[in-house]
C-alpha positions in Angstrom: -6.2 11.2 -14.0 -7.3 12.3 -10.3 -3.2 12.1 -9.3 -0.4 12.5 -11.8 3.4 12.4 -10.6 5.7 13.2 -13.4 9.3 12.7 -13.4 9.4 13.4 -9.3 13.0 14.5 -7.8 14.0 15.6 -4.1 17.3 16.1 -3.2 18.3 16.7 0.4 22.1 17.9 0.3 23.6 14.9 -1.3 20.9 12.7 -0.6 18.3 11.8 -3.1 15.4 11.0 -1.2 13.0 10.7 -4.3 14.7 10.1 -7.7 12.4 10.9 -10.8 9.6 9.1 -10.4 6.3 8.8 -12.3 2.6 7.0 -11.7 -1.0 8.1 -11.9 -4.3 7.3 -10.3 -7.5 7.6 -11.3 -10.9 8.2 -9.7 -12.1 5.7 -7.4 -9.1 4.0 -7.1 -7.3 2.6 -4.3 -3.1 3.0 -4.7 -0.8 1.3 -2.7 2.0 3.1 -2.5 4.9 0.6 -1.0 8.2 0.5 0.4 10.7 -0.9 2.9 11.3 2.1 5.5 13.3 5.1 4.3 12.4 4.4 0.6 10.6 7.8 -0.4 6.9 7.2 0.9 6.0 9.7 2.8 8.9 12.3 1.1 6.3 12.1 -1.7 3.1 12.1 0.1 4.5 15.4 1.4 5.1 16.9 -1.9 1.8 15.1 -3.6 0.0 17.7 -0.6 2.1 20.5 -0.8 3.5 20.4 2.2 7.4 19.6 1.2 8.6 21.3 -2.3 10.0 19.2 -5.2 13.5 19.4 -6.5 12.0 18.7 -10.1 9.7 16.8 -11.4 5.8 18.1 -10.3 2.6 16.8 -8.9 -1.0 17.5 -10.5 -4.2 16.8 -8.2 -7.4 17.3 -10.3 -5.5 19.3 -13.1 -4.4 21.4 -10.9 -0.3 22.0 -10.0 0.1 21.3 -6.2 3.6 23.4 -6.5 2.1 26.8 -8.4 -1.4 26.2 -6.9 -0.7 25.2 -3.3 -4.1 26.5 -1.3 -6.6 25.2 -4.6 -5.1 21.9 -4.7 -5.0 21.3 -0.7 -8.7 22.6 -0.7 -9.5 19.1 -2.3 -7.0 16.8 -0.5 -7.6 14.9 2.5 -4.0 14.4 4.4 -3.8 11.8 7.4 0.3 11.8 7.8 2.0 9.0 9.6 2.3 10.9 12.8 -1.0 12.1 13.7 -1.0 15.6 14.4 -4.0 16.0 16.5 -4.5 19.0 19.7 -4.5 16.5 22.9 -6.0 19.1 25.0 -9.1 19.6 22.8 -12.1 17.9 22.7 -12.8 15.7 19.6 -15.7 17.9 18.4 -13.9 21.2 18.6 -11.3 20.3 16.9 -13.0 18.8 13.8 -15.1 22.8 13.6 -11.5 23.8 14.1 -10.2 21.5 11.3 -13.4 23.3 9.3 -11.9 26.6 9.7 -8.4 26.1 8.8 -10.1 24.5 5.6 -12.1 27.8 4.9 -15.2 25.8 5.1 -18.7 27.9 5.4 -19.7 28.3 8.9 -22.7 27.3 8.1 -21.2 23.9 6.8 -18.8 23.1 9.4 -21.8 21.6 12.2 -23.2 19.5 9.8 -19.9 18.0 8.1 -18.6 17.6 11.5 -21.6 15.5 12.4 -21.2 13.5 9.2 -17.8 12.7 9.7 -18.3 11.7 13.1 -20.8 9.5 12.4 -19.2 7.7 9.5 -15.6 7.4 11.5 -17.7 6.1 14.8 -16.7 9.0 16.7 -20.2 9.2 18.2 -19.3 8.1 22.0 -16.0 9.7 21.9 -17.3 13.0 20.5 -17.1 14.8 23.8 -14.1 13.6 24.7 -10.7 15.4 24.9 -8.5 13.6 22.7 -5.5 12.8 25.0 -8.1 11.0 26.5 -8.6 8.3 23.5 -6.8 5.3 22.7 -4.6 5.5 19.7 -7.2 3.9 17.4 -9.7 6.2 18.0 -6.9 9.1 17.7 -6.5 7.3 14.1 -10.4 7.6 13.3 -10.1 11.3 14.4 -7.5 11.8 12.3 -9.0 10.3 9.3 -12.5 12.5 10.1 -10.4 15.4 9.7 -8.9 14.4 6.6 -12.7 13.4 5.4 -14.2 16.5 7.2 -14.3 18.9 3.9 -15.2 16.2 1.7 -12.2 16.3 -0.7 -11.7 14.5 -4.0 -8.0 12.9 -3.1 -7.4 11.3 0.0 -3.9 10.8 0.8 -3.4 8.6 3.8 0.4 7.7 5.4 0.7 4.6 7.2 -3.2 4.8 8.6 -3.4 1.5 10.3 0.0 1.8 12.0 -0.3 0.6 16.1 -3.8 -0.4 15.5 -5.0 -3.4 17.3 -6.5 -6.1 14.4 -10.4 -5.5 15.4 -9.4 -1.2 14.5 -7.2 -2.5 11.2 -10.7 -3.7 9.6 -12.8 -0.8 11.0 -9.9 1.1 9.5 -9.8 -1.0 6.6 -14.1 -0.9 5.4 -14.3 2.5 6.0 -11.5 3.2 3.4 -12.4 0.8 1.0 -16.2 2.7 1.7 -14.7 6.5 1.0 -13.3 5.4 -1.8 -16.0 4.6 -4.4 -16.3 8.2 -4.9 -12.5 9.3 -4.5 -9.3 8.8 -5.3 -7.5 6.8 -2.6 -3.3 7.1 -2.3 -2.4 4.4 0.7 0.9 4.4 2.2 1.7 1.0 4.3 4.9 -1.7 4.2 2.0 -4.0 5.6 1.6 -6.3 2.9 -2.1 -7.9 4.2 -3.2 -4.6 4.1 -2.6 -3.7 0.9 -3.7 -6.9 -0.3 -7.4 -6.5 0.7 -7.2 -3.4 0.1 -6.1 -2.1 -2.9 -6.7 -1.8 -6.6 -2.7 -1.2 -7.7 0.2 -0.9 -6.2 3.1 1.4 -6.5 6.7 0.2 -5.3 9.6 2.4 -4.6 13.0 1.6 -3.4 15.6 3.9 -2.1 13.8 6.7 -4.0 13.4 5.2 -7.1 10.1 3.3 -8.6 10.6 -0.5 -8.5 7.0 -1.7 -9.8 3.7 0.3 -11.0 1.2 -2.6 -11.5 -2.2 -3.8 -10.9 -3.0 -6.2 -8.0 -3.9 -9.1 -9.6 -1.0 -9.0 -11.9 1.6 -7.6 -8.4 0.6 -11.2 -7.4 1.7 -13.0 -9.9 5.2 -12.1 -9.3 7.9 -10.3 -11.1 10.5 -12.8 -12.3 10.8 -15.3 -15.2 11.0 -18.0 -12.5 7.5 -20.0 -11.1 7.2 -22.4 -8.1 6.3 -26.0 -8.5 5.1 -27.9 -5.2 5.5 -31.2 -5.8 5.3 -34.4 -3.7 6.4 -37.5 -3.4 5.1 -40.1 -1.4 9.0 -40.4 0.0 11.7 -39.1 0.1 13.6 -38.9 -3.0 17.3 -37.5 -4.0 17.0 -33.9 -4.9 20.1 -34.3 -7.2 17.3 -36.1 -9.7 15.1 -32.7 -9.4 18.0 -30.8 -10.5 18.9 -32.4 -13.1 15.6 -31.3 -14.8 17.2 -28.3 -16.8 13.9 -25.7 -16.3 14.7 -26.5 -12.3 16.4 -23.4 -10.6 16.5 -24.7 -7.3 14.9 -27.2 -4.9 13.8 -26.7 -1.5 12.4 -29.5 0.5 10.1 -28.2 2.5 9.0 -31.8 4.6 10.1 -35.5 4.5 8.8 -36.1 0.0 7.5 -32.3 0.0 9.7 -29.7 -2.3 9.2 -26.6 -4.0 11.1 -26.1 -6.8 12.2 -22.8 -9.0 11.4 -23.0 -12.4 12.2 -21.1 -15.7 9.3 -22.6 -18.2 6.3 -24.6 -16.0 5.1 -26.5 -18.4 8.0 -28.0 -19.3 9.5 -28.4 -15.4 5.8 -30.2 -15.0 6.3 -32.8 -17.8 10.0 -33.0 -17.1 8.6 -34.0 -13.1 6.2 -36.3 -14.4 8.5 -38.0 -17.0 11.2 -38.0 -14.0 8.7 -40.0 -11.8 7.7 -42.9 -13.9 10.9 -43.6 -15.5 12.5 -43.6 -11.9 9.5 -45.7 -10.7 8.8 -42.3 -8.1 5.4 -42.7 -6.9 4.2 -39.1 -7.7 1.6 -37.4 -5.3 0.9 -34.5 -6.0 2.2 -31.3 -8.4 0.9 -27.8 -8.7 2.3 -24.3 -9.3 2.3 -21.9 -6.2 1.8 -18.2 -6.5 4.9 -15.7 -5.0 3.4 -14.2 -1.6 3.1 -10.4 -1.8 5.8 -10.8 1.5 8.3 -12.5 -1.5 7.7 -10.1 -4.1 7.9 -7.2 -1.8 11.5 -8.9 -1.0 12.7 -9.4 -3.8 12.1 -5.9 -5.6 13.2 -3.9 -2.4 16.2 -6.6 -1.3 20.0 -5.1 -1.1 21.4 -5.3 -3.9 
């Protein structure tokens, strides 16, 4: 695997702000690492780079042990934290062959990288710029040529598309899901569109603690026993008939012969509803089962208990 966290702990006093936990990535990949605000997120980003130490637990990058090989595993790490730290007074240019340096890239490297990475962020008006000049997107997109600027293997990116406008979130967006056909991709965001189109798994913590570790087609199906009927009616009906159907849960109506309905077993709530309907004489319109939104999932696994 390109990331493994194992068993991850960080205690601050007597505050556990990350509380043993475990997930991989592989190559290629694109992770969604998610969680209301305060949960852990960027706690462990800053110990997956090395730049925060772990109570326990550890963090491999590549093989390689971020805590016992900090400098070898940051050489092939791309950061972007959640607060861009970028020099305002210098110009976009220089500071990328500055970024070079601190990375201990060849001089002979640095020009031509930082040319690449301007180009491929769309840096190439802007490039003589000072960057407390730019807007905040294109501070983003300097930001993320740094983090691309030594062409490393993991790119670990805290809340990148936070205060962009929608027109920068896509630019944002393709250019990430572009990086990462040859890299492993760790995405931090509590936007739930985002990680939708972008992302391959997802990763959910909760007050420190992992909540869900699952691909994104199964994330979407939900995490309960329970489904959602949508059912319709050409009228009005009484919802004390709905629940009376034993799988039902709950009923919502959602407009005037229009309900949703919480289920335990589908296709037993769907021949129950369609059983309900002719032997009431209920002229039936319509019945299908709904998927949870990513925005009800995400609720419901990081909701107070």
């Amino acid at each position: 695997m390109s990331i493994e966290i194992q068993n991850l702990t960080k205690i601050y006093g007597q505050q556990k702000a990350v509380h043993e936990i475990s997930f991989t990535a592989k190559k290629g990949e694109i992770l969604g690492f998610l969680g209301p605000n305060g949960a852990g997120k960027s706690t462990t980003m800053k110990i997956a780079t090395g730049y925060l130490g772990a109570t326990a637990g550890k963090v491999m990058v590549e093989g390689i042990d971020v805590e016992k090989n900090p400098i070898e595993a940051k050489k092939i790490i791309g950061y972007l934290p959640e607060h861009n730290p970028l020099y305002l007074d210098m110009f976009v240019h220089e500071f990328l062959a500055f970024s070079g340096k601190v990375n201990q890239m060849k001089v002979s490297d640095i020009k031509r990288e930082v040319k690449r990475v301007i180009a491929m962020c769309g840096l190439m008006l802007e490039q003589n710029k000072k960057i407390g000049q730019l807007s905040k997107g294109y501070r983003q997109r300097v930001g993320l040529a740094q983090a691309l600027l030594h062409d490393p293997k993991v790119l670990i990116l805290d809340e990148p598309t936070t205060g962009l406008d929608p027109n920068q979130i896509l630019e944002i967006r393709k250019l990430i899901k572009e990086v990462s056909k040859n890299k492993t991709v760790l995405f931090s965001s509590h936007i739930m569109q985002e990680v939708e189109a972008l992302c391959d798994r997802v990763v959910v913590i909760n007050k420190g603690e992992l909540v869900a570790n699952k691909p994104i087609e199964e994330f979407s199906k939900g995490i309960t026993e329970e489904t959602q009927l949508r059912v319709e009616f050409k009228s009005s009906i009484d919802t004390d008939l709905l629940k009376g159907i034993s799988e039902v849960k709950g009923v919502e109506e959602i407009q005037e012969g229009v309900y949703r309905l919480r289920v335990t077993n589908s296709e037993e709530a769907r021949s129950a509803v369609f059983k309900l309907a002719g032997e009431s004489n209920l002229p039936l319109v319509g019945l299908q089962e709904e998927e949870s939104s990513f925005d009800e999932i995400f609720h419901l696994l990081t909701k107070e208990q």
